[in-house]
C-alpha positions in Angstrom: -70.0 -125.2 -60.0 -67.9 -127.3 -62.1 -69.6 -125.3 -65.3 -69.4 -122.3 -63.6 -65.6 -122.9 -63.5 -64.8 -123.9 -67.0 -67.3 -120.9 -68.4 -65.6 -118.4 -66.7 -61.8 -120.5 -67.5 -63.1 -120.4 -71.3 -63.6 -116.9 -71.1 -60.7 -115.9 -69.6 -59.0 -118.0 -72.7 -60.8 -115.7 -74.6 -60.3 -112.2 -73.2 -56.4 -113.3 -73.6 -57.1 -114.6 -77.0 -58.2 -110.6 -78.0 -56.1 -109.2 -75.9 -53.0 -111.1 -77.6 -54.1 -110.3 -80.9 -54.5 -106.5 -80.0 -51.1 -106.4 -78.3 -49.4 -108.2 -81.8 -51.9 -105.6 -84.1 -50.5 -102.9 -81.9 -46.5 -104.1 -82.1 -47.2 -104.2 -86.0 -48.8 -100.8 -86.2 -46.1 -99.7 -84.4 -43.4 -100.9 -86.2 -45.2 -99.5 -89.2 -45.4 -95.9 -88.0 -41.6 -96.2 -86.6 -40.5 -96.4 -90.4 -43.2 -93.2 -91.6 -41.8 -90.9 -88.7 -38.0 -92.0 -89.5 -38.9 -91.2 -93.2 -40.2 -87.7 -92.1 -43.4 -89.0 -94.4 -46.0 -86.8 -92.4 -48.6 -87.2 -95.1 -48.9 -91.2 -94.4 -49.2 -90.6 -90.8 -51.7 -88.0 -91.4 -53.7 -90.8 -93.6 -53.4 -93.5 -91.0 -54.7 -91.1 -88.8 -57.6 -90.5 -91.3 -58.4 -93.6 -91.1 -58.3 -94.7 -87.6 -61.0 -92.4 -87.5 -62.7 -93.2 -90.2 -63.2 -96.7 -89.1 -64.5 -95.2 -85.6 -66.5 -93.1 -87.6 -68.0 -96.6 -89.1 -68.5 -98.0 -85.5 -70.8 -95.3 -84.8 -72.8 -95.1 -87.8 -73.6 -99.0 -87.6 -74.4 -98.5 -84.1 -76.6 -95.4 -84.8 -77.5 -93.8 -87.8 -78.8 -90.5 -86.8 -75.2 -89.5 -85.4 -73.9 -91.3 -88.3 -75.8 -88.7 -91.1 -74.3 -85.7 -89.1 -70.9 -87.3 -89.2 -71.1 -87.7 -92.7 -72.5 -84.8 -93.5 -69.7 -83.3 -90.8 -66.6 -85.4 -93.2 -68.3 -83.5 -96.4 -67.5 -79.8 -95.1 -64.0 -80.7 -93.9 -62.9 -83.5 -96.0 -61.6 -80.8 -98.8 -59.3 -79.7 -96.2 -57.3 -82.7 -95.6 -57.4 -83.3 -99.6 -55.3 -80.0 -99.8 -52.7 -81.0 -97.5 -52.5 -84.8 -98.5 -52.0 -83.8 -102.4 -55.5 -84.6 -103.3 -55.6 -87.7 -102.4 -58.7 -89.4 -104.2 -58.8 -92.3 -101.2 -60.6 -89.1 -99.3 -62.1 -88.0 -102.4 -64.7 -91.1 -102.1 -64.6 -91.7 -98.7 -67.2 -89.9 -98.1 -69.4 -92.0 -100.5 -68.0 -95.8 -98.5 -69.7 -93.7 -95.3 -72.5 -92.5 -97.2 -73.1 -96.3 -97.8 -72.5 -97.3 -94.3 -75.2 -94.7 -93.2 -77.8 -96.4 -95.7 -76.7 -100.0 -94.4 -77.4 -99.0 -90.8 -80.4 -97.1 -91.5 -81.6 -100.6 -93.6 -80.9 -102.8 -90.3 -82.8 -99.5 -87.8 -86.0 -100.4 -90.8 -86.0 -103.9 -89.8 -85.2 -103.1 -85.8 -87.6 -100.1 -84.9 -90.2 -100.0 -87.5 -89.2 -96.5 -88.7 -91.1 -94.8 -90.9 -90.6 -95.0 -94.5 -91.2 -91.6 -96.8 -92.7 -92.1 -99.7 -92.0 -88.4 -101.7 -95.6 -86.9 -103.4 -92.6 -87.3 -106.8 -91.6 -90.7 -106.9 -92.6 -91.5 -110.0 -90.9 -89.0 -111.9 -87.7 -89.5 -109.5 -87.8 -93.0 -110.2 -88.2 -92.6 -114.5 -85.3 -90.0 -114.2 -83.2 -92.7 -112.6 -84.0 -95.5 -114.5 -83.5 -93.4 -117.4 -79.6 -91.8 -116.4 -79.2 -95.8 -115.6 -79.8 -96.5 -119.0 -77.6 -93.8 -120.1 -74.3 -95.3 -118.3 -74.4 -97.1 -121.5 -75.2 -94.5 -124.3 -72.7 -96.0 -127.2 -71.6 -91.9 -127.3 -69.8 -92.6 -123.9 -65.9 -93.5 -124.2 -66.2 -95.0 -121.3 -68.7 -96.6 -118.6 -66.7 -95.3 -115.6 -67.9 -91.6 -117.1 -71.5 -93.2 -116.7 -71.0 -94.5 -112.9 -69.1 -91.2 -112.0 -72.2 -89.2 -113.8 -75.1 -91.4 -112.2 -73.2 -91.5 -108.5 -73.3 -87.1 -109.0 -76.5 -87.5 -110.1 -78.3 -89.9 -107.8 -76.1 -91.1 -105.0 -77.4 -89.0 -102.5 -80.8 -89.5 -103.1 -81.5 -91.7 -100.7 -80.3 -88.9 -97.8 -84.3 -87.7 -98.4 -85.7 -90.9 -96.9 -83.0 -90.4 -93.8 -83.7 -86.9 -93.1 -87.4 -87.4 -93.2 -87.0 -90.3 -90.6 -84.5 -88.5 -88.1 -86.6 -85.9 -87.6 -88.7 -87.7 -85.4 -88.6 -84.9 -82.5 -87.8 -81.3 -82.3 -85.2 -82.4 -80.4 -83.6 -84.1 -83.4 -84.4 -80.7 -85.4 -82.8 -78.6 -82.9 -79.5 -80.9 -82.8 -79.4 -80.8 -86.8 -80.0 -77.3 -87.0 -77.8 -75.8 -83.9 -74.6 -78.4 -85.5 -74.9 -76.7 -88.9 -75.0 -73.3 -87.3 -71.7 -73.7 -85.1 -69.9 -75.3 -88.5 -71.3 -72.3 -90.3 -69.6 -70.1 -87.6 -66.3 -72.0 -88.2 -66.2 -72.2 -92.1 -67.3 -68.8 -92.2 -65.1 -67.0 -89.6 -62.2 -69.0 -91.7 -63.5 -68.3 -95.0 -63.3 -64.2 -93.6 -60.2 -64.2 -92.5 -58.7 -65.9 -95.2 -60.3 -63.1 -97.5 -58.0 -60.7 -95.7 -54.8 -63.0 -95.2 -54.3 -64.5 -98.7 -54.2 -67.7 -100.2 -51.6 -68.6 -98.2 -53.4 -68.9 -94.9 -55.5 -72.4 -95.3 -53.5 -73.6 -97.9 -50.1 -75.5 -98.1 -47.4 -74.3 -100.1 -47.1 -77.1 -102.7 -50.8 -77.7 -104.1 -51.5 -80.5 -105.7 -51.6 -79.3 -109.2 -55.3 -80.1 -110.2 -56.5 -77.6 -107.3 -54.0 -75.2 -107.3 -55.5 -72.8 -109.8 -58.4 -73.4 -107.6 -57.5 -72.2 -104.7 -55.2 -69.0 -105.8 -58.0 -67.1 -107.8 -57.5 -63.4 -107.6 -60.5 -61.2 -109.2 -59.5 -57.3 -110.8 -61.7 -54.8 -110.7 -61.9 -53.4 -114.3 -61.8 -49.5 -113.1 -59.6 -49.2 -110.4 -57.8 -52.5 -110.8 -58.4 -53.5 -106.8 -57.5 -56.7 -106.5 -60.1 -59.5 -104.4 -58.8 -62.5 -103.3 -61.5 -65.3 -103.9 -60.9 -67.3 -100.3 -61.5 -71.1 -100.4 -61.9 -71.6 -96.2 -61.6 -75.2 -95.6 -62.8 -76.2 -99.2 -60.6 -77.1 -102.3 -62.1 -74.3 -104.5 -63.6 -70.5 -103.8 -67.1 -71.9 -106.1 -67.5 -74.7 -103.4 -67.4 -72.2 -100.6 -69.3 -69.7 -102.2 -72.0 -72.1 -102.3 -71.9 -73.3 -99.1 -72.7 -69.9 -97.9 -75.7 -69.9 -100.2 -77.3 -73.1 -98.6 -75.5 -71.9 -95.0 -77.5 -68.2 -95.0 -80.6 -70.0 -96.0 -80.4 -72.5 -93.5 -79.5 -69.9 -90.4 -82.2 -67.4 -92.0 -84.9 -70.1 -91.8 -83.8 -71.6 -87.9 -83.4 -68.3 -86.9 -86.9 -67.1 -87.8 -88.5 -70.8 -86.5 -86.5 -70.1 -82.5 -88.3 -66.1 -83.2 -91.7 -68.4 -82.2 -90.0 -71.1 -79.8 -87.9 -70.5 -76.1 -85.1 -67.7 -76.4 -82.6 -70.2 -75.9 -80.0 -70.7 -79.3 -82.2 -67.3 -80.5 -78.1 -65.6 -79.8 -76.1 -68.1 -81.8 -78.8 -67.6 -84.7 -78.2 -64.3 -85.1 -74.6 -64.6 -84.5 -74.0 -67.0 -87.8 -76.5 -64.7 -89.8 -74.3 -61.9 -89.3 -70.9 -63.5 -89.5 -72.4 -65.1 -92.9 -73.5 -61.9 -94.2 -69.9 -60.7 -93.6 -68.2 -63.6 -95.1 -70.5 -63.3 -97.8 -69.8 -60.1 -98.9 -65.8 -61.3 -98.7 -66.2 -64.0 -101.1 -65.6 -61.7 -104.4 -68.0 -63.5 -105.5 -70.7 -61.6 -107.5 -72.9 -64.3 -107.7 -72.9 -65.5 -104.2 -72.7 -61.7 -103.3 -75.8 -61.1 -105.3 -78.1 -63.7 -104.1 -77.4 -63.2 -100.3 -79.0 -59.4 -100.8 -81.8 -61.3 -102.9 -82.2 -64.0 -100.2 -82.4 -61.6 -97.6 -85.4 -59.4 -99.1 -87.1 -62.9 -100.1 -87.3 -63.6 -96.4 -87.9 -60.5 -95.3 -91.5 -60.8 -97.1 -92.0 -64.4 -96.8 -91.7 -64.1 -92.7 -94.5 -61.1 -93.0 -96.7 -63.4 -95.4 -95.9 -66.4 -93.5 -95.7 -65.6 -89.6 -98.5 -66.2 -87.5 -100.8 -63.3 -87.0 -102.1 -64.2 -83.6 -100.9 -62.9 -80.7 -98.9 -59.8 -82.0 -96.6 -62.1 -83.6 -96.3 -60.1 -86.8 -95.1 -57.4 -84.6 -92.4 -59.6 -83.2 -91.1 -60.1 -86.9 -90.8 -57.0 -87.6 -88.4 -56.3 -84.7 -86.4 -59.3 -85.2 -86.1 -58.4 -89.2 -84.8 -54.7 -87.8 -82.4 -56.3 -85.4 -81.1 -58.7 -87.9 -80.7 -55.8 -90.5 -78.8 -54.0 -87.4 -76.6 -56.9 -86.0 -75.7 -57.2 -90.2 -74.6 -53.4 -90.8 -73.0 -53.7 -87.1 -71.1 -56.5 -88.8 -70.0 -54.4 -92.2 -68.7 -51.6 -89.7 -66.3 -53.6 -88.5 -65.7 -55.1 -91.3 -64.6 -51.4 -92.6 -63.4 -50.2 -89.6 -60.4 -53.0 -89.3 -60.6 -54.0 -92.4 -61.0 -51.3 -94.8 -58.6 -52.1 -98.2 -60.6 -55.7 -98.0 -63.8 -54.6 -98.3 -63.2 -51.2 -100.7 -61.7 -54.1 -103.5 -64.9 -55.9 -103.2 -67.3 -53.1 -103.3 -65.3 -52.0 -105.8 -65.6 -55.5 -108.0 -69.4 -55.6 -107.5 -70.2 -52.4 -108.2 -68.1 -51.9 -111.6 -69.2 -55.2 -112.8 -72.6 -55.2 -112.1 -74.0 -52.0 -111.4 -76.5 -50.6 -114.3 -74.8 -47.2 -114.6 -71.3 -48.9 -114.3 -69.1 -48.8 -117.6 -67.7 -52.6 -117.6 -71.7 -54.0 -115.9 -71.8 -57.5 -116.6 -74.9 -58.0 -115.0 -77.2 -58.8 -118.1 -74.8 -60.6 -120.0 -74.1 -62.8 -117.0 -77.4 -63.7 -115.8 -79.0 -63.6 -119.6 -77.2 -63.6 -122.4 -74.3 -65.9 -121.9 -76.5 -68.5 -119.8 -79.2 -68.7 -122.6 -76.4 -68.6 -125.5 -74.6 -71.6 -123.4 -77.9 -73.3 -123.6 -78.5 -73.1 -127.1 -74.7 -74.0 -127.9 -76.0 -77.4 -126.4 -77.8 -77.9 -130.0 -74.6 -77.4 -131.9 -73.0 -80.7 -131.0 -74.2 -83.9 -133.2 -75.3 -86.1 -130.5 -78.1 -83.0 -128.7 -81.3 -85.4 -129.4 -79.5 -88.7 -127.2 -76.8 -87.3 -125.7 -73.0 -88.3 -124.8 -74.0 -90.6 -122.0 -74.0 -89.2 -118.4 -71.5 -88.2 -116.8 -69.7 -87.3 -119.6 -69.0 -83.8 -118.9 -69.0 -81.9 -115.6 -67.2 -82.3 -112.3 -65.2 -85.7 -111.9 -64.7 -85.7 -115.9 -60.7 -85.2 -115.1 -60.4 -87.9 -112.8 -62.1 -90.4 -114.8 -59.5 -89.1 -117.8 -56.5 -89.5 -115.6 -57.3 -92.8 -113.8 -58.4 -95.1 -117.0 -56.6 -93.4 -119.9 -60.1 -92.4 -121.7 -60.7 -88.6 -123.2 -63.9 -87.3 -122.7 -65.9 -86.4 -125.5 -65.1 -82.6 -126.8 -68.5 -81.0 -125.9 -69.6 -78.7 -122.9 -71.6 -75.6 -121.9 -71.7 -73.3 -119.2 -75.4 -74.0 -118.6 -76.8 -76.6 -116.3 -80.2 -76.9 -118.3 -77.7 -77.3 -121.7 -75.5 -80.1 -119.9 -78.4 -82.2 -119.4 -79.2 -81.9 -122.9 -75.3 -82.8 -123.7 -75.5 -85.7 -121.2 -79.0 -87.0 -121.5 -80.7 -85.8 -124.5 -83.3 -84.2 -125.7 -85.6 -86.8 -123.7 -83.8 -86.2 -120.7 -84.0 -82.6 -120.5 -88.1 -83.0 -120.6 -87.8 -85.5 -118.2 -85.7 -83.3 -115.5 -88.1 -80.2 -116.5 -90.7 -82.5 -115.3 -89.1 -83.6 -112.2 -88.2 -79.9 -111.1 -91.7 -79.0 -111.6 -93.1 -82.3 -109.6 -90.7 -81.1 -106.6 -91.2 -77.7 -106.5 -94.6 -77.7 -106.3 -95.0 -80.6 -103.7 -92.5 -78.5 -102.1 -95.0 -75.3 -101.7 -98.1 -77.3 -100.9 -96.4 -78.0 -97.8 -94.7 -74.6 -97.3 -98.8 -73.1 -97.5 -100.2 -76.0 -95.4 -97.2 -74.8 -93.0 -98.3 -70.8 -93.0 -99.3 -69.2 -90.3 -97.1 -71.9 -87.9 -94.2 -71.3 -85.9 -92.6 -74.0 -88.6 -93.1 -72.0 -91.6 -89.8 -69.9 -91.8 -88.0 -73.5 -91.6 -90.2 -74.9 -94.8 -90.0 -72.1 -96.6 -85.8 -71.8 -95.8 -85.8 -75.6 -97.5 -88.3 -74.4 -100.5 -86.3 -71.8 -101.3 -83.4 -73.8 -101.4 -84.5 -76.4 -103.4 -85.3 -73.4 -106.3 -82.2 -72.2 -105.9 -80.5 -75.2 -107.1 -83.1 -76.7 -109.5 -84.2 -73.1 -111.4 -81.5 -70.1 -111.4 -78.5 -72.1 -110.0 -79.3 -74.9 -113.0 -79.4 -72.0 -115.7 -76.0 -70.8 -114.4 -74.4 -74.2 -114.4 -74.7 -78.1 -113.5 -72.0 -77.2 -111.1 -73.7 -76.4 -107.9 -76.2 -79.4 -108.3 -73.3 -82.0 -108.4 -71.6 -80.8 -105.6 -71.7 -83.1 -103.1 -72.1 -80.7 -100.3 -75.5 -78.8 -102.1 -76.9 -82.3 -103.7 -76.6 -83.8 -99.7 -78.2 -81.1 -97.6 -80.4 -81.0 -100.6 -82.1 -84.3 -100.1 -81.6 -84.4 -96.6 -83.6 -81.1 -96.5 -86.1 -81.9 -98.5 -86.7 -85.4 -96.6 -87.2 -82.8 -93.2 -89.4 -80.4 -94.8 -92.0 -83.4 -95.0 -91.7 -84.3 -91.6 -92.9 -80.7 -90.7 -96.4 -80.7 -91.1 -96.6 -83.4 -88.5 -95.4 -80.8 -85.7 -97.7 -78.3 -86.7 -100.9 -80.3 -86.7 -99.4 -81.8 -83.3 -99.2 -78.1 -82.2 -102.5 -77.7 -83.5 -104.3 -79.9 -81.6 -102.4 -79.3 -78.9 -103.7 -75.7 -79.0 -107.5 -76.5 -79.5 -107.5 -78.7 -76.8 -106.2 -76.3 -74.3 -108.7 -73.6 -75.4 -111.4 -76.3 -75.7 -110.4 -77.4 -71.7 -110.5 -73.5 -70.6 -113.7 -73.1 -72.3 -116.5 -72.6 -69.6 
């Protein structure tokens, strides 16, 4: 009893303990903001804000990490949009990378916990030799600097440990569904944005002062050479119109590929898939983007055949593609008559811009010189500069070069390309160059063993989605530019979906067996 007594009198002590030292936190914090909202300084409140819920973000994560990799992947799409209204502030710029590294902690301490299993990718070797070679690079004596060198290898590699995640948190198809069904409702939202920005301005979605490293960014206006129509290039909730351009790419890939996989499951979510198809069609062809433009029509035919190649030919499902494929073709023209209907001046300046700069017949067509000629002359520009056989070091040209400028008072080294396969060559060398050429080919075709091992499933318009993705970035995206492979937004649901695609075969052989032992039972 007498125990009993002093236990429950020592914790008492201590709830009042905590509850003092909250009470004196909370005083403090008070007093803090008090002297923010009397100096009218919004943007500090804002930040405090940010990070109150960051740090709940943290709890979370370290107390599960498969809600913590949609968080972060959740604080990636939006985090652009605070960094327009707080001035660029680079404290969000990496925050994303301190809970990127809070993810891997608790998903290290899960390992140990609940004996998860561990993906060991069919490319690891020639992964691990391009790492330990762009390592070795952060100290290339062409460098300036070896901040250039982390900022290169962190765009380069950071995220590569997202593939082991993914491949563990799909454990279910309930953990699919989740993924998938979140990344189709912030589709919906980034894209319904993106669209109506394309018709207000740049002034809707963006403050009036920019931050002057993002304001060209964010105010791009495109001309039509002809009839001089002018496009606005919207950002949405992103920094930059090339960002959001690209996030459609991986986004209509993504709700392409779930939408054909819930064709073969239960109808329910088989609405909100062909909802964000359509509304990313639309904001798609808003973009005045000829690029992203371009390959939404080329992804959309891809498909079209791979789901007839792919589908299962059992039980009239070939049929059943056939009519989704019509209705998604419908829902999509529905989708441009109203976009012409109440938007009409909108949509005549991009037509305009696509067709008289890259139709065949048009007088101003850029389309070969785009997608050939400058890419390939870019490329071959990389063998001008003196260092092309080792290379400047990585991370010495490319996005986050400014920053590193800015911040430590260094100045890059006076080379660059506008070709992704040439900025290897400029970064890493000669040696480097053969080494990624050997690691796209190593991933691409473990990629499509398991996209044909997955054909004739219900799983195979999801694997092929994530195949196709993957060759986007690493083949025609890389010949265009380095830019959409170190964005942090392609290079995360890149690993991440790469880590899921090699979960997938373990449904369908599940399914499979599933299936033969149910015939095998109503065999007589």
């Amino acid at each position: 009893m007498i125990s009993r007594v002093l236990g429950t009198s020592s914790s008492g002590m201590r709830g009042g303990q905590v509850t003092l030292a909250f009470i004196v936190v909370g005083i403090l914090v008070a007093y803090s903001l008090s002297d923010y909202i009397l100096a009218d300084d919004v943007n500090s409140l804002v930040l405090i804000a940010l990070a109150v819920v960051a740090c709940a973000i943290v709890v979370v994560i370290l107390n599960n990490w498969r809600n913590g990799l949609l968080l972060l992947l959740i604080w990636m799409l939006f985090e652009d949009f605070a960094r327009k209204y707080l001035g660029n502030n680079m404290a969000i710029y990496f925050g994303k990378d301190i809970l990127a590294l809070i993810v891997y902690l608790s998903f290290f301490i899960a390992i140990r916990k609940e004996k998860l299993p561990i993906f060991r990718p069919p490319f690891r070797m020639p992964l691990l030799l391009i790492v330990w070679f762009g390592f070795m690079q952060i100290f290339n004596p062409g460098s300036p600097s070896i901040f250039f060198g982390l900022m290169g290898f962190k765009l380069f590699f950071y995220y590569v440990p997202l593939m082991i995640i993914g491949y563990a948190y799909l454990s279910s198809e309930k953990n699919l569904r989740r993924f998938f069904f979140l990344n189709l409702i912030l589709l919906l939202i980034i894209g319904s944005l993106g669209g109506a920005q394309s018709v207000l301005g740049h002034t809707f979605l963006n403050p009036q002062n920019l931050q002057e490293d993002i304001r060209d960014l964010a105010m791009n206006y495109r001309t039509s050479p002809i009839t001089g129509l002018t496009s606005y290039r919207p950002t949405s909730v992103f920094v930059s119109a090339g960002r959001y351009a690209d996030y459609l790419g991986v986004a209509w890939v993504s709700a392409l590929g779930f939408t054909g996989f819930l064709l073969f499951r239960q109808k329910q979510g088989r609405t909100l898939g062909f909802v964000a198809v359509a509304v990313t069609a639309g904001a798609l062809l808003l973009t005045a983007s000829r690029g992203a433009f371009s390959w939404g029509i080329i992804n959309a035919a891809v498909f079209s055949i791979a789901f007839l190649w792919g589908a299962p030919w059992h039980n009239g499902e070939v049929i059943r593609v056939l009519r989704t494929i019509q209705r998604t073709t419908f829902g999509i023209l529905v989708a441009f008559f109203f976009l012409a209907l109440l938007f009409p001046e909108a949509l005549q300046s991009r037509l305009s811009l696509y067709y008289e700069t890259m139709s065949p017949g048009s007088s101003h067509s850029e389309l070969a010189f785009r997608t050939w000629a400058y890419p390939l002359e870019n490329f071959l520009g990389a063998f001008d500069f003196d260092r092309w056989p080792y290379g400047y070091g990585i991370g010495t040209c490319g996005l986050g070069v400014q920053y590193v400028s800015r911040f430590f008072h260094v100045v890059p080294p006076n080379a660059g390309v506008e070709s992704g396969f040439g900025e290897i060559v400029l970064q890493l060398g000669i040696v480097g160059l053969v080494l990624w050429l050997v690691l796209t080919g190593a991933i691409l075709l473990s990629v499509w063993r398991v996209v044909i091992d997955l054909r004739g499933t219900m799983w195979f318009p999801l694997g092929f989605a994530i195949f196709w993705f993957a060759f986007m970035v690493f083949v025609p995206y890389m010949w265009g530019g380095m830019v959409a492979y170190e964005d942090f937004i392609i290079n995360a649901y890149l690993w991440v979906l790469l880590g899921m695609l090699f979960r997938l075969p373990e449904f369908a052989h599940a399914e499979k067996l599933v299936l033969a032992s149910a015939n095998s039972t109503g065999t007589p």
